[in-house]
Each structure stands twice: as structure tokens, then as C-alpha cells.
C-alpha positions in Angstrom: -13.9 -14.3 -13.1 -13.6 -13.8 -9.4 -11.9 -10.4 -7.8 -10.1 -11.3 -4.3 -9.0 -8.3 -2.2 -5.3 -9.6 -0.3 -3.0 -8.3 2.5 0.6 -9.4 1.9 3.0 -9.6 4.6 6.5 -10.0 2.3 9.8 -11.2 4.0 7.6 -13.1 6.8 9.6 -16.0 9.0 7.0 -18.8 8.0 4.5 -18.7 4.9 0.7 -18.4 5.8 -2.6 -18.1 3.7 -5.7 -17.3 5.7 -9.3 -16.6 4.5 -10.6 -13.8 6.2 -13.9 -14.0 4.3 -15.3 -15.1 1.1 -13.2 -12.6 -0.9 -10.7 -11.4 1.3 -7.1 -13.1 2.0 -4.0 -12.5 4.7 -0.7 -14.5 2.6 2.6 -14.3 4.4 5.7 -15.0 2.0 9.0 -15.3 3.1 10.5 -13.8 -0.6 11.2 -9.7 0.1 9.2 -7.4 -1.7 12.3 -6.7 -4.3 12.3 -7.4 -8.0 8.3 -8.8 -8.2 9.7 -11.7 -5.7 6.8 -11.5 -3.4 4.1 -10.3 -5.7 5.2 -13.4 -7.7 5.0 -16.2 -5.2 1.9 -14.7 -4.3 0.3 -15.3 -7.2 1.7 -19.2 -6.9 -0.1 -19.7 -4.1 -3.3 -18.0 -4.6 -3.1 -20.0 -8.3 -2.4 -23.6 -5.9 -5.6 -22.5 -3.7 -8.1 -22.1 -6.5 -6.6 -24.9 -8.2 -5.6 -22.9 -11.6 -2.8 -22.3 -13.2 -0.4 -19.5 -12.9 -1.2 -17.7 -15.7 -4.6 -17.5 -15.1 -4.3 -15.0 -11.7 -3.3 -11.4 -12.2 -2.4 -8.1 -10.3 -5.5 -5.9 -10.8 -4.0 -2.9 -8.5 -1.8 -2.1 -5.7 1.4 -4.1 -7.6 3.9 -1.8 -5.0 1.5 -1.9 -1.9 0.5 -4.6 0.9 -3.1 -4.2 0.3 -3.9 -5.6 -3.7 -6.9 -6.8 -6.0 -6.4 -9.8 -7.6 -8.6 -11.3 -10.4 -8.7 -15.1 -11.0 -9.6 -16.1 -14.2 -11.7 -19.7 -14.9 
């Protein structure tokens, strides 16, 4: 199990996913932060990144905030 602190930047003009360090992320998605939209294709592309499946990364806290802890599961 690995914990992953992110900054999301919803309704952004391009997508981005940058490694600030070992555990810490800046993602840009272009989807507004409305109905789970961004938190959503957030967790596609952290999920493509560590090469899991979906399912297997969750919302820890800060589900209504930029700044969030993510767990991904092995």
C-alpha cells in the first residue's frame, strides 16, 4: 500500500501529471470539479501511472479540496 499526497488543478486548458517527489504529485485535468468529474479522472490517471487498475486507487481525504491523500493499493 502506498499513500501519495496530490495537488489538483480541475478545469486546466491541457492535462499534466508531474512528480514533485517520491510521494508527492501536481495533476492538471481538464474535467471541472462538479459531480466527482475531476476527482474521478484523477484517479484514472494516477491508476495508468502505477500501472493498476482503477479500483485499486482511493480518496483517503480532501475529496472537496485541491490538496488530497490518495492510497494505491497492490
Amino acid at each position: 500500500m502506498r499513500y501519495l499526497h496530490v495537488k489538483v488543478s480541475a478545469g486546466a486548458r491541457r492535462e499534466s501529471f508531474k512528480q514533485k517527489s517520491e510521494d508527492h504529485f501536481e495533476i492538471s485535468v481538464r474535467e471541472k470539479a462538479e459531480r466527482n468529474l475531476a476527482n474521478a479522472r484523477v484517479l484514472e490517471l494516477v491508476a495508468s501511472h502505477f500501472k493498476v487498475s482503477v479500483n485499486k486507487v482511493r480518496i483517503v481525504n480532501g475529496h472537496h479540496h485541491p490538496s488530497k491523500l490518495l492510497v494505491v493499493e497492490n
